[in-house]
Every structure is written in structure tokens, then in C-alpha cells.
PQR file of N, CA, C, O and H, with PARSE charges and radii, in Angstrom:
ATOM      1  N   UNK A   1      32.995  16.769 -17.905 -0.4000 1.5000
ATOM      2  CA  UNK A   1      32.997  17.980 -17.129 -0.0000 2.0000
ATOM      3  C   UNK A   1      33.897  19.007 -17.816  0.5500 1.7000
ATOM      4  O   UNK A   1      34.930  18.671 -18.395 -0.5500 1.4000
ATOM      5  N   UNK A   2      33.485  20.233 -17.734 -0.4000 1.5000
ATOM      6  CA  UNK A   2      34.134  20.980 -18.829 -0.0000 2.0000
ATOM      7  C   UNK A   2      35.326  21.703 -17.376  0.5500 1.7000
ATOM      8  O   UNK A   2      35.241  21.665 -16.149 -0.5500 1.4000
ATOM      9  H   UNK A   2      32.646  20.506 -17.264  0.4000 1.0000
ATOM     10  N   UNK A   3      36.254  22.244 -18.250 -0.4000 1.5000
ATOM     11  CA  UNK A   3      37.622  22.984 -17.353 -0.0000 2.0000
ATOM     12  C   UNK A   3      37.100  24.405 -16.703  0.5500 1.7000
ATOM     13  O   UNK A   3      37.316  24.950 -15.620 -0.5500 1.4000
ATOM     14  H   UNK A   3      36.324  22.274 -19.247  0.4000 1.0000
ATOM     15  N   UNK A   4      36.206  24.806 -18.014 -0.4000 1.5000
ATOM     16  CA  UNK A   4      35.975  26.485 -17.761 -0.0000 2.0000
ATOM     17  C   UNK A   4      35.438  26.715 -16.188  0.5500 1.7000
ATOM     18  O   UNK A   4      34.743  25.909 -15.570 -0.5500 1.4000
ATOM     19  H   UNK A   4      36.030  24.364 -18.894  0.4000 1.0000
ATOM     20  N   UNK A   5      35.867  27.856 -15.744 -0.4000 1.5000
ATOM     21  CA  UNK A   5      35.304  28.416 -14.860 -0.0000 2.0000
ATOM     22  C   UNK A   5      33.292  28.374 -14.724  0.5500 1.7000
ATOM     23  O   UNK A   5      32.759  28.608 -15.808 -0.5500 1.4000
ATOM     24  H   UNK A   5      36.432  28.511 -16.246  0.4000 1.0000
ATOM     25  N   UNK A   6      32.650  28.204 -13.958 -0.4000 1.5000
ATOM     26  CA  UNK A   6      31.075  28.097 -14.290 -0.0000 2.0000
ATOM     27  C   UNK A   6      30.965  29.754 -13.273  0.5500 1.7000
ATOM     28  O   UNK A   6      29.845  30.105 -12.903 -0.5500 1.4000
ATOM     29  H   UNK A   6      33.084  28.014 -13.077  0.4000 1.0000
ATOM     30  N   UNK A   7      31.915  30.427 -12.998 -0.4000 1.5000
ATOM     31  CA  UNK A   7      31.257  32.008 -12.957 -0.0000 2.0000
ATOM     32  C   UNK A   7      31.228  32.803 -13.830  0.5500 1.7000
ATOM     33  O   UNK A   7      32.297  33.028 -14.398 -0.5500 1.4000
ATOM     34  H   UNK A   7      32.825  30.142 -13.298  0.4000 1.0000
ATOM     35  N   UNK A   8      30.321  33.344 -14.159 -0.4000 1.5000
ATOM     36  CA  UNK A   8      30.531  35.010 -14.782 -0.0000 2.0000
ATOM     37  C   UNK A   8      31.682  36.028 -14.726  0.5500 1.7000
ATOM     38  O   UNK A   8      32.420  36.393 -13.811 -0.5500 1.4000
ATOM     39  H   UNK A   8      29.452  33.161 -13.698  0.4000 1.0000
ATOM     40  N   UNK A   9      31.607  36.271 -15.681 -0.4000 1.5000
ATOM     41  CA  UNK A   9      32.107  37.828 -15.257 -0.0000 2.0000
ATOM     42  C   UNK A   9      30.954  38.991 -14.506  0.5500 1.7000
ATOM     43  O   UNK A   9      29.844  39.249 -14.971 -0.5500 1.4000
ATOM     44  H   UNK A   9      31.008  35.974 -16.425  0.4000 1.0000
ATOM     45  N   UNK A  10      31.322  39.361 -13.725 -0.4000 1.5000
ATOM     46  CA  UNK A  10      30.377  40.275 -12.910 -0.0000 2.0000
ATOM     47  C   UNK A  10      30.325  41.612 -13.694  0.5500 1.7000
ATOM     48  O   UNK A  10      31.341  42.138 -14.148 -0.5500 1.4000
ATOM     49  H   UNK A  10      32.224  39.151 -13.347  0.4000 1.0000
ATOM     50  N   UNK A  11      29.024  42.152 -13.834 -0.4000 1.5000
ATOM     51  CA  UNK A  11      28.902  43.616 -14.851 -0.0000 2.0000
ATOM     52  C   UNK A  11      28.478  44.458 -14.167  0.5500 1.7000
ATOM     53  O   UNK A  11      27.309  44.253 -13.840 -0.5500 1.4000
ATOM     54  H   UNK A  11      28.198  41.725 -13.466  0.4000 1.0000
ATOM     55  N   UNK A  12      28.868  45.253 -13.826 -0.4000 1.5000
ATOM     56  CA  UNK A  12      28.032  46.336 -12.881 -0.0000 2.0000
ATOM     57  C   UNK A  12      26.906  46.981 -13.809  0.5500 1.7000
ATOM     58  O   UNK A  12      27.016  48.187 -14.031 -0.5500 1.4000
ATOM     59  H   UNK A  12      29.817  45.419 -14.092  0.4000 1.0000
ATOM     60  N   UNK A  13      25.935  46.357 -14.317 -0.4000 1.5000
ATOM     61  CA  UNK A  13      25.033  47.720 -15.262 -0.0000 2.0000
ATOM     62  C   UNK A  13      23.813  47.395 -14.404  0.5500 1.7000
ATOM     63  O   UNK A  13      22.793  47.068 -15.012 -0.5500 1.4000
ATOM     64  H   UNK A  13      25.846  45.377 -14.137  0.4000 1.0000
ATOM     65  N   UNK A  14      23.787  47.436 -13.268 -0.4000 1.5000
ATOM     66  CA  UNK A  14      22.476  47.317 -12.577 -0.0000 2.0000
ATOM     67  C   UNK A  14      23.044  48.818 -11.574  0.5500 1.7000
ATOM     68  O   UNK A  14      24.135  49.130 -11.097 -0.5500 1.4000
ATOM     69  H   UNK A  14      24.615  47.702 -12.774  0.4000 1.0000
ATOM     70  N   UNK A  15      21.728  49.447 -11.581 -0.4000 1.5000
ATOM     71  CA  UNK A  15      22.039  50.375 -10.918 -0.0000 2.0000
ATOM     72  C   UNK A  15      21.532  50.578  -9.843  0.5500 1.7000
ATOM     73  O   UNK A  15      20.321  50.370  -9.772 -0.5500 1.4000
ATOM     74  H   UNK A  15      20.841  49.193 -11.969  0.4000 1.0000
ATOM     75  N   UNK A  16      22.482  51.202  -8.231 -0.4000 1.5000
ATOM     76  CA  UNK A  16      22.276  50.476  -7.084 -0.0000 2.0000
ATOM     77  C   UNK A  16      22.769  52.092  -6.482  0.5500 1.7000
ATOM     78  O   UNK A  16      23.692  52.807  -6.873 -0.5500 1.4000
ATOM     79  H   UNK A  16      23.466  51.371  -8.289  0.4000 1.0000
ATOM     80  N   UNK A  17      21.861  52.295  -5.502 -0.4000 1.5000
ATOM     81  CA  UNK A  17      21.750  53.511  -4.469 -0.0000 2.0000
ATOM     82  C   UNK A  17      22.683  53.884  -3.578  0.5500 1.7000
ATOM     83  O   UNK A  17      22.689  52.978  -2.744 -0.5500 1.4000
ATOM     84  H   UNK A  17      21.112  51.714  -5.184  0.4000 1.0000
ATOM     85  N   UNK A  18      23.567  54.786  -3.239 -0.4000 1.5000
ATOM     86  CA  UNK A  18      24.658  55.286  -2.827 -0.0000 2.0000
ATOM     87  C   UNK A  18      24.345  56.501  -2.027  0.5500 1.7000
ATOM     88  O   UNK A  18      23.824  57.526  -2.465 -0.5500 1.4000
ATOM     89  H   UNK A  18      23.563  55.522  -3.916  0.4000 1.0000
ATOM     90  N   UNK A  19      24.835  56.200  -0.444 -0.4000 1.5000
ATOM     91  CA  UNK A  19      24.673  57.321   0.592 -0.0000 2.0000
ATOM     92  C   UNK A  19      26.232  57.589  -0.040  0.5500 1.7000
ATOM     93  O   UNK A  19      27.121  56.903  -0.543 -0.5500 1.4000
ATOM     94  H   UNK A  19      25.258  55.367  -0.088  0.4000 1.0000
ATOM     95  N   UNK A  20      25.926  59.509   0.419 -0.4000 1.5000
ATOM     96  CA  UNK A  20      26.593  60.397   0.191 -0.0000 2.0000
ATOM     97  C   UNK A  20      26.852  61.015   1.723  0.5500 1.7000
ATOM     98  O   UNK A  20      26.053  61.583   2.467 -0.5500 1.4000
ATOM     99  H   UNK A  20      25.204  60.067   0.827  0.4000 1.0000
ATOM    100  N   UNK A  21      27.779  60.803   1.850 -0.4000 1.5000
ATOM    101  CA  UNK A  21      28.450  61.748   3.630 -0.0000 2.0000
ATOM    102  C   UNK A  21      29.529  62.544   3.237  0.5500 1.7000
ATOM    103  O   UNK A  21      30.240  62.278   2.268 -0.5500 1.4000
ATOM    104  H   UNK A  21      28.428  60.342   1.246  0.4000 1.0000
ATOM    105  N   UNK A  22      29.715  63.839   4.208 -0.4000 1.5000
ATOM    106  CA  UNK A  22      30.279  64.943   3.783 -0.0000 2.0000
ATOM    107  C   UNK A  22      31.399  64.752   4.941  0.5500 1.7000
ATOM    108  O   UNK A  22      30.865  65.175   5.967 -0.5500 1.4000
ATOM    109  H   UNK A  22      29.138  64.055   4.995  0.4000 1.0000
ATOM    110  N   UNK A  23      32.582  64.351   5.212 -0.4000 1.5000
ATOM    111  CA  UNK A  23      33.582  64.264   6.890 -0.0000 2.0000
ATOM    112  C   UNK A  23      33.556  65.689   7.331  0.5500 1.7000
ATOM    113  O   UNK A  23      33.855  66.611   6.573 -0.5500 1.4000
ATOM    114  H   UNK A  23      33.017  64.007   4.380  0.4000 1.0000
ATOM    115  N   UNK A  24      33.200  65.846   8.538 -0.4000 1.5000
ATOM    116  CA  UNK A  24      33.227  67.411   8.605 -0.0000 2.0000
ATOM    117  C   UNK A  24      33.820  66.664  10.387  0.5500 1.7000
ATOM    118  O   UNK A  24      33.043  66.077  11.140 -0.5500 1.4000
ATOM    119  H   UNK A  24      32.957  65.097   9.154  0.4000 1.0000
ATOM    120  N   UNK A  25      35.819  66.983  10.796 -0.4000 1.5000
ATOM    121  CA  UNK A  25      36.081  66.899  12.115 -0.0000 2.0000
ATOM    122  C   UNK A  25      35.864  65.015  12.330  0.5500 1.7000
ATOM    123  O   UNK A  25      36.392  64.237  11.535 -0.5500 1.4000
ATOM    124  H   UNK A  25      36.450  67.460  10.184  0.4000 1.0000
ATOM    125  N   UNK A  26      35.101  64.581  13.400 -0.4000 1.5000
ATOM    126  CA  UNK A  26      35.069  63.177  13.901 -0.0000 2.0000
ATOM    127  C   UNK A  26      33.803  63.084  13.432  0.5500 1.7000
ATOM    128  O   UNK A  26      33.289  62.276  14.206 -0.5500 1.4000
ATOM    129  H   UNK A  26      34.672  65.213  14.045  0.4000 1.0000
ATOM    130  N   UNK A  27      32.974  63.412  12.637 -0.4000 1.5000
ATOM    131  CA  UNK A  27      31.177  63.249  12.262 -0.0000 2.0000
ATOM    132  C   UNK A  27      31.337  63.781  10.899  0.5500 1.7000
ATOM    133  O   UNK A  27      32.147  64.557  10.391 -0.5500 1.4000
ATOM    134  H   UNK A  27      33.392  64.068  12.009  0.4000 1.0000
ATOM    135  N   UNK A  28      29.778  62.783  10.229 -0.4000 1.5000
ATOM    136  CA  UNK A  28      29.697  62.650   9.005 -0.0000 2.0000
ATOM    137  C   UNK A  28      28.760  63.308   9.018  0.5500 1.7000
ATOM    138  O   UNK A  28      27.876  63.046   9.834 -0.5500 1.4000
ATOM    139  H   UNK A  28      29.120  62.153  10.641  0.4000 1.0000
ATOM    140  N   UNK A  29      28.599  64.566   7.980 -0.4000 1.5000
ATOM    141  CA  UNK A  29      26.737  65.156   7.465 -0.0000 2.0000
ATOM    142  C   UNK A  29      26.589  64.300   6.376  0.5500 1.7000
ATOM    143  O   UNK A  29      27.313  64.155   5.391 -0.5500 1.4000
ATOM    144  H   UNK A  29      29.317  64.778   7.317  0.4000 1.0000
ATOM    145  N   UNK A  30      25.100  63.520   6.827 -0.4000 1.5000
ATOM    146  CA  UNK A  30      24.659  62.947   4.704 -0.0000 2.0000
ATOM    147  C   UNK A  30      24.116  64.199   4.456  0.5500 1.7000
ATOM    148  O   UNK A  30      23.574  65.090   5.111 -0.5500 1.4000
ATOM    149  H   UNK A  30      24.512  63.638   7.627  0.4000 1.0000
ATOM    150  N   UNK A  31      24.498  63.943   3.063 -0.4000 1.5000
ATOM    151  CA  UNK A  31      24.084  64.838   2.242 -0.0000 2.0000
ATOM    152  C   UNK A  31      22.838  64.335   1.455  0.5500 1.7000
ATOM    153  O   UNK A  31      22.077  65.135   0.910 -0.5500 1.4000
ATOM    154  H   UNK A  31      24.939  63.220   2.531  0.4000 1.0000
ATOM    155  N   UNK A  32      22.648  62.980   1.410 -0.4000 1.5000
ATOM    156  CA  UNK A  32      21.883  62.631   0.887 -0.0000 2.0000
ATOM    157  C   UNK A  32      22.041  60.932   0.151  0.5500 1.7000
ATOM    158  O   UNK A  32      22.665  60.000   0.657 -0.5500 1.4000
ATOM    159  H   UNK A  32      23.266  62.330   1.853  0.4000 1.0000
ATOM    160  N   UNK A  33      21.277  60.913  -1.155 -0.4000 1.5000
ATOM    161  CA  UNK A  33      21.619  59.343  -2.099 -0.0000 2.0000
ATOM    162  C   UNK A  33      21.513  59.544  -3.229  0.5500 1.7000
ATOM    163  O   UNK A  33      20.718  60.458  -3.447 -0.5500 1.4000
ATOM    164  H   UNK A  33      20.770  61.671  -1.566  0.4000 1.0000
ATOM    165  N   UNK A  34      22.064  59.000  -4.334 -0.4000 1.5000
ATOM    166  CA  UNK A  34      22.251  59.304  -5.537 -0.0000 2.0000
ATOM    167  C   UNK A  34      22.121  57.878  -6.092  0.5500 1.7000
ATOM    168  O   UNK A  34      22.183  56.947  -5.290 -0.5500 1.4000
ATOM    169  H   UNK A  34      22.710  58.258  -4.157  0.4000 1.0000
ATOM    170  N   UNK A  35      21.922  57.597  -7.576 -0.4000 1.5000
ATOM    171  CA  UNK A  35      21.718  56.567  -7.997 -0.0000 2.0000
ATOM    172  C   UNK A  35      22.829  56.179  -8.979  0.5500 1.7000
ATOM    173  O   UNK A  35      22.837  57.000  -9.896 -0.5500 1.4000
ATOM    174  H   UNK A  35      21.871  58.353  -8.229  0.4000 1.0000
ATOM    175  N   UNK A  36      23.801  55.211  -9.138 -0.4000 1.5000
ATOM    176  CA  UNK A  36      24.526  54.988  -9.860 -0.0000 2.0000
ATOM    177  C   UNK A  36      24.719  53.570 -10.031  0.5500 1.7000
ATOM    178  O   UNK A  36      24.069  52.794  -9.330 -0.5500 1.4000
ATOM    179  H   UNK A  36      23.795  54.544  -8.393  0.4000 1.0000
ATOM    180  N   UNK A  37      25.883  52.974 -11.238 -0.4000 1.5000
ATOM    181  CA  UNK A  37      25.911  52.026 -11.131 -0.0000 2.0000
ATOM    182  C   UNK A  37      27.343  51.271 -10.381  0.5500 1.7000
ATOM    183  O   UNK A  37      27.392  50.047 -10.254 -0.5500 1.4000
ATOM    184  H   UNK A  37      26.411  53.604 -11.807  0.4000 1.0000
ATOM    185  N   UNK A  38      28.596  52.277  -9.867 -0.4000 1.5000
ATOM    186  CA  UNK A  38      29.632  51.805  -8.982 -0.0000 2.0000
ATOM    187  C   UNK A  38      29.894  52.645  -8.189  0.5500 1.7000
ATOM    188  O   UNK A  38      29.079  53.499  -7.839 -0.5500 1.4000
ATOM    189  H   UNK A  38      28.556  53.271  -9.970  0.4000 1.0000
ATOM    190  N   UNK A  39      31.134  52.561  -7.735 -0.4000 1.5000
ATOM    191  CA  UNK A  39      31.367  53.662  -6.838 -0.0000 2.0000
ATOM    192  C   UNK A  39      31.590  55.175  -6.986  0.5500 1.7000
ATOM    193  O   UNK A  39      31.041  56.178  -6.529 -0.5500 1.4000
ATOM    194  H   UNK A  39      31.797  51.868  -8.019  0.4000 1.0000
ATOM    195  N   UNK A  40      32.731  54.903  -7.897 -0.4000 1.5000
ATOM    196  CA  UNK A  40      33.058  56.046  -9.082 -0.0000 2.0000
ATOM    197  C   UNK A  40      32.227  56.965  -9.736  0.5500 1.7000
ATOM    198  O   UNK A  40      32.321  58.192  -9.727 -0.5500 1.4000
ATOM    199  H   UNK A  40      33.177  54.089  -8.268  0.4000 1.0000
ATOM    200  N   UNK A  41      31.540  56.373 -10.210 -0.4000 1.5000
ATOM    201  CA  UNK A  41      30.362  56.767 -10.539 -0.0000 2.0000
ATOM    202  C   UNK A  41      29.538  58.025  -9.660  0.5500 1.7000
ATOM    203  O   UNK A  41      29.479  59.249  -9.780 -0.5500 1.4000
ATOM    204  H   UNK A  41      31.463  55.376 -10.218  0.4000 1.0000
ATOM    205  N   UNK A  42      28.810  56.788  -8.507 -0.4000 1.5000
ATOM    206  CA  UNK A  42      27.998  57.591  -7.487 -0.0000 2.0000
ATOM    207  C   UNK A  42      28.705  58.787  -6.905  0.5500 1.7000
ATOM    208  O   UNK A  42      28.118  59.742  -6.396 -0.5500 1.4000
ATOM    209  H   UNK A  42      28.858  55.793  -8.410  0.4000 1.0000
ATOM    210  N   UNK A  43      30.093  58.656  -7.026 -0.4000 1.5000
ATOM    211  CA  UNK A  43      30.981  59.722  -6.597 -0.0000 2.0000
ATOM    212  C   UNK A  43      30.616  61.093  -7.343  0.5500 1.7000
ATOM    213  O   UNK A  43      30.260  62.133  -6.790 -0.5500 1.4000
ATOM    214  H   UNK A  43      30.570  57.881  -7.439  0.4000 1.0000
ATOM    215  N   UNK A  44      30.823  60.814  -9.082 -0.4000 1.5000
ATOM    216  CA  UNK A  44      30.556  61.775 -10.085 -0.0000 2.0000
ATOM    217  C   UNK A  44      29.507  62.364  -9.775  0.5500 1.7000
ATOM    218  O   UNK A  44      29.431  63.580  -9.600 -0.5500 1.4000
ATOM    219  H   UNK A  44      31.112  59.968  -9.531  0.4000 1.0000
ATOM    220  N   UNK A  45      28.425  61.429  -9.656 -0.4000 1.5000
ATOM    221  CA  UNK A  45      26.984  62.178  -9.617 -0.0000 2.0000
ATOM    222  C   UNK A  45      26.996  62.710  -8.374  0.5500 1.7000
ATOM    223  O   UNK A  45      26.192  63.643  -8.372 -0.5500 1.4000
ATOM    224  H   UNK A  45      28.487  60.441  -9.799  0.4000 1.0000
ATOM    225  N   UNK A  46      27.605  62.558  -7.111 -0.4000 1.5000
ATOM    226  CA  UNK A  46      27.390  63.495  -6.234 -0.0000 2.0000
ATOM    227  C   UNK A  46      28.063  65.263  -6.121  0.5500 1.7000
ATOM    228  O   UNK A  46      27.842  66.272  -5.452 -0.5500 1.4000
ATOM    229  H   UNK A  46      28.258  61.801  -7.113  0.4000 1.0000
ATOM    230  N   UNK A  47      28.760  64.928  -6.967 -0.4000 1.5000
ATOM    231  CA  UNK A  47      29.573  66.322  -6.750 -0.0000 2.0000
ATOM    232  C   UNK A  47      28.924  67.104  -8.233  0.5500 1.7000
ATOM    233  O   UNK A  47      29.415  68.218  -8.418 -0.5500 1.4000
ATOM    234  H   UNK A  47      28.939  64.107  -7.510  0.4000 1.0000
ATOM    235  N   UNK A  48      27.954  66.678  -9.231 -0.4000 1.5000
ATOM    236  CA  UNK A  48      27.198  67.588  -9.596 -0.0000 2.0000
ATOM    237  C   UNK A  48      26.131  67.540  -9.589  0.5500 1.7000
ATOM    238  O   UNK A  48      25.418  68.170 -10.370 -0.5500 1.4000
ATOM    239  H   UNK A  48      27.556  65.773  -9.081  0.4000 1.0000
ATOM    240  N   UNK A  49      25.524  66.391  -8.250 -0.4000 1.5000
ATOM    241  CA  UNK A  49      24.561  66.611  -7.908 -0.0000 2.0000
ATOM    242  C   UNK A  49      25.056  67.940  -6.691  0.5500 1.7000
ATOM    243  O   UNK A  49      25.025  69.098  -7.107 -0.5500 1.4000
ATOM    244  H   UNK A  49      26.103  65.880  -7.615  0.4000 1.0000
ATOM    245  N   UNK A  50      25.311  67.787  -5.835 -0.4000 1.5000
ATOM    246  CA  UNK A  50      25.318  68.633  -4.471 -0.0000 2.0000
ATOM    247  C   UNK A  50      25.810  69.861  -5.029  0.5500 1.7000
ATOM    248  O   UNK A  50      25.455  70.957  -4.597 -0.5500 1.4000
ATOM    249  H   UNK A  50      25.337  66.847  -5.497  0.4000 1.0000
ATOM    250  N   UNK A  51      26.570  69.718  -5.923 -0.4000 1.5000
ATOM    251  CA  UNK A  51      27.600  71.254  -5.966 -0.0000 2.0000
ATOM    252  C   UNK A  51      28.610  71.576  -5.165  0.5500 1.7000
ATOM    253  O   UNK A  51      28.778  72.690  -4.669 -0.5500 1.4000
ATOM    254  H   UNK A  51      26.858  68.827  -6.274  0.4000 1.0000
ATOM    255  N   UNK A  52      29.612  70.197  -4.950 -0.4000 1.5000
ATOM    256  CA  UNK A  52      30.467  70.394  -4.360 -0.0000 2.0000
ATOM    257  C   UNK A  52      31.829  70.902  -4.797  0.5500 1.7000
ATOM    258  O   UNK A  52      32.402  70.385  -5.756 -0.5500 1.4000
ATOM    259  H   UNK A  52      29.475  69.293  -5.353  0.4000 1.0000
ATOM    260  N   UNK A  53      32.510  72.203  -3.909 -0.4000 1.5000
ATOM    261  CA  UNK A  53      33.725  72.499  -4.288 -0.0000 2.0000
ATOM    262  C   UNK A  53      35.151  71.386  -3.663  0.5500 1.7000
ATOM    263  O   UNK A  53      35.230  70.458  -2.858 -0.5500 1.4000
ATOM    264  H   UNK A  53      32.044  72.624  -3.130  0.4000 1.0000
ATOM    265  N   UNK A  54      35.827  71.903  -4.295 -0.4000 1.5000
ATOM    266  CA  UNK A  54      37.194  70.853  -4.167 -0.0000 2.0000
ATOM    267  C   UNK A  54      37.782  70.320  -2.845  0.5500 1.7000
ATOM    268  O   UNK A  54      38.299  69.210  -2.718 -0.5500 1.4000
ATOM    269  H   UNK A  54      35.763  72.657  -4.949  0.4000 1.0000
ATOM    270  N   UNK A  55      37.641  71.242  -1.883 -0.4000 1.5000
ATOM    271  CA  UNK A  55      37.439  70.890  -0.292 -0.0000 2.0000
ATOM    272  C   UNK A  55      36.741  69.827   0.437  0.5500 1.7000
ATOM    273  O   UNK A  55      37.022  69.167   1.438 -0.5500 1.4000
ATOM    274  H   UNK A  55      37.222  72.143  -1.986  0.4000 1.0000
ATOM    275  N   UNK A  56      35.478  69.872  -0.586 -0.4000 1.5000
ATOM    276  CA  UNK A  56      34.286  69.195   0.115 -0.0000 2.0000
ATOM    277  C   UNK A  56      34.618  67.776  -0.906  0.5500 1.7000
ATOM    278  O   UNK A  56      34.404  66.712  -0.325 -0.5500 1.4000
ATOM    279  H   UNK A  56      35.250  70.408  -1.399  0.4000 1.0000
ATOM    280  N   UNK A  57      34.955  67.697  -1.890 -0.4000 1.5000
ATOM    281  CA  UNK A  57      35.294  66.440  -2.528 -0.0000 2.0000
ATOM    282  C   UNK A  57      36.558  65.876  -2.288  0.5500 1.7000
ATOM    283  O   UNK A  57      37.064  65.178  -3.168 -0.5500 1.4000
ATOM    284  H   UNK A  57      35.130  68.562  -2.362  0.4000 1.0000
ATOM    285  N   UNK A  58      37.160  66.081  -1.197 -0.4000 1.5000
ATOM    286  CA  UNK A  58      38.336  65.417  -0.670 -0.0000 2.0000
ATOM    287  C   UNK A  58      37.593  64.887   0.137  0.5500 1.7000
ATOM    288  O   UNK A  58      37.845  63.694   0.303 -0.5500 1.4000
ATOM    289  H   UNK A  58      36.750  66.648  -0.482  0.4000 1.0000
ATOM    290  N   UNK A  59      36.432  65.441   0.956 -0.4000 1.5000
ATOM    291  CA  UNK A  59      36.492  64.636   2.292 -0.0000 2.0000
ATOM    292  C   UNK A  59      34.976  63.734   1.981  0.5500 1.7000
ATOM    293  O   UNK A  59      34.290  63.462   2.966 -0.5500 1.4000
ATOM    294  H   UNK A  59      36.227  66.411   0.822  0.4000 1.0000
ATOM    295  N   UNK A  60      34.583  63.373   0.842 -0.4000 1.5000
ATOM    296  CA  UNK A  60      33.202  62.698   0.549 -0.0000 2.0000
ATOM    297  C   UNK A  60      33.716  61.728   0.785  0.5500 1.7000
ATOM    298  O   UNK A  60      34.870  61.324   0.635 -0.5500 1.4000
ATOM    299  H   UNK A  60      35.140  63.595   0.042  0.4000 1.0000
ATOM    300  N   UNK A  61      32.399  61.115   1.369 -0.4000 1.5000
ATOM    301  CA  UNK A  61      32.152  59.098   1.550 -0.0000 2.0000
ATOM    302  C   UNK A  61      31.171  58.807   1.015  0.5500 1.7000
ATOM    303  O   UNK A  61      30.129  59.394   1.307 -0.5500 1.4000
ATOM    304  H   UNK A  61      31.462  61.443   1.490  0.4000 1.0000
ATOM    305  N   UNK A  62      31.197  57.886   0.136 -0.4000 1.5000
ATOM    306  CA  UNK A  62      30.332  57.379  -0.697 -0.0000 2.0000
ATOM    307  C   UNK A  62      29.827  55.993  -0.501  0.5500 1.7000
ATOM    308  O   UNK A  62      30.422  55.206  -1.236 -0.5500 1.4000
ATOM    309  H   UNK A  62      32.043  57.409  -0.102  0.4000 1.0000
ATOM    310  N   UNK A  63      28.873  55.409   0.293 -0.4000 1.5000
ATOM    311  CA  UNK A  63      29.047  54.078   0.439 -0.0000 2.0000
ATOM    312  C   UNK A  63      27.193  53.782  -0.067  0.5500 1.7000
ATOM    313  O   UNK A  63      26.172  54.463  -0.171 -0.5500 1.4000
ATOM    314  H   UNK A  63      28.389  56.049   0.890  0.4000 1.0000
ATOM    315  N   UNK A  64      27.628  52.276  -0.275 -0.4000 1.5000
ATOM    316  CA  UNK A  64      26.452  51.590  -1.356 -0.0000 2.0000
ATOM    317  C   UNK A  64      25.412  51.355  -0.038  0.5500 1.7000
ATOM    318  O   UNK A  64      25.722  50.759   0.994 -0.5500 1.4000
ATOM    319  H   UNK A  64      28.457  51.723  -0.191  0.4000 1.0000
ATOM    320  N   UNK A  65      24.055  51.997  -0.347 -0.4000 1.5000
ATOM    321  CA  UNK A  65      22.788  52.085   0.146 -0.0000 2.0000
ATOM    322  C   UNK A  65      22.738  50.295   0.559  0.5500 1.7000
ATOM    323  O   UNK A  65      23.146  49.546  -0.328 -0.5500 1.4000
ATOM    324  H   UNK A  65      23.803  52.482  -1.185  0.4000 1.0000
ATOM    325  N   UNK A  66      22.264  49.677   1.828 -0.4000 1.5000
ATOM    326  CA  UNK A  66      21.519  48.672   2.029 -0.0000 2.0000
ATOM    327  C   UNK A  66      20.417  48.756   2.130  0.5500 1.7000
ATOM    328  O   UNK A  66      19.846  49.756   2.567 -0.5500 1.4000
ATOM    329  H   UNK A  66      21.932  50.285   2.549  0.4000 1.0000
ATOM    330  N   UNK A  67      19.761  47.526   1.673 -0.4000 1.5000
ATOM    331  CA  UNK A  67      18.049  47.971   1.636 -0.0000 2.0000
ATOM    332  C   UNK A  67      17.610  47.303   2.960  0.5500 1.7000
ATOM    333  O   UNK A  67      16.438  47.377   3.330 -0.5500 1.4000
ATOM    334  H   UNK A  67      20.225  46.714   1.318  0.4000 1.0000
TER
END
């Protein structure tokens, strides 16, 4: 039996769908979904996808699409 670990390293290069919500007060506007491969990411692409100014990218939520 070998010592090594039998997991992977996990790679994020699969790319996975990300709702975009805007906090506006106690309620969220979506703005929409963007396609990326982490969070960070989907973050990037939303703020030049939407055209968001610096206000509106403090208060983004970015959470990973369930199918």
C-alpha cells in the first residue's frame, strides 16, 4: 500500500456559471450570470461585463450557479 495521498490536487480549469447580485439596502438585484472558472474570476468578468462603477463593486455577490 503506497503512503501517498490517493487525492488530487483540485484544478479549477473547468468553467462553471456564476449569479451576479447587485446589494441594493436589505434586497439583492441580479444582474445576471457570467461564465468563469472561480470566484475571482466571475467577479472580474462581471464588472466588465455590467459596467460597474466602484460603488456598485463593493456591494457585488457573486455566487456559483446550481444547476
Amino acid at each position: 500500500m503506497s503512503l501517498r495521498s490517493r487525492t488530487k490536487a483540485k484544478t479549477s480549469t473547468r468553467v462553471r456559471s456564476w449569479g451576479v447580485s447587485l446589494i441594493r439596502g436589505s434586497r439583492a438585484q441580479v444582474l445576471g450570470f457570467v461564465e468563469a472558472s472561480d470566484a475571482k474570476a466571475a467577479e472580474a468578468a462581471a464588472i466588465q461585463s455590467f459596467k460597474l462603477d466602484d460603488w456598485q463593486r463593493k456591494r457585488l455577490l457573486v455566487r456559483e450557479r446550481l444547476s
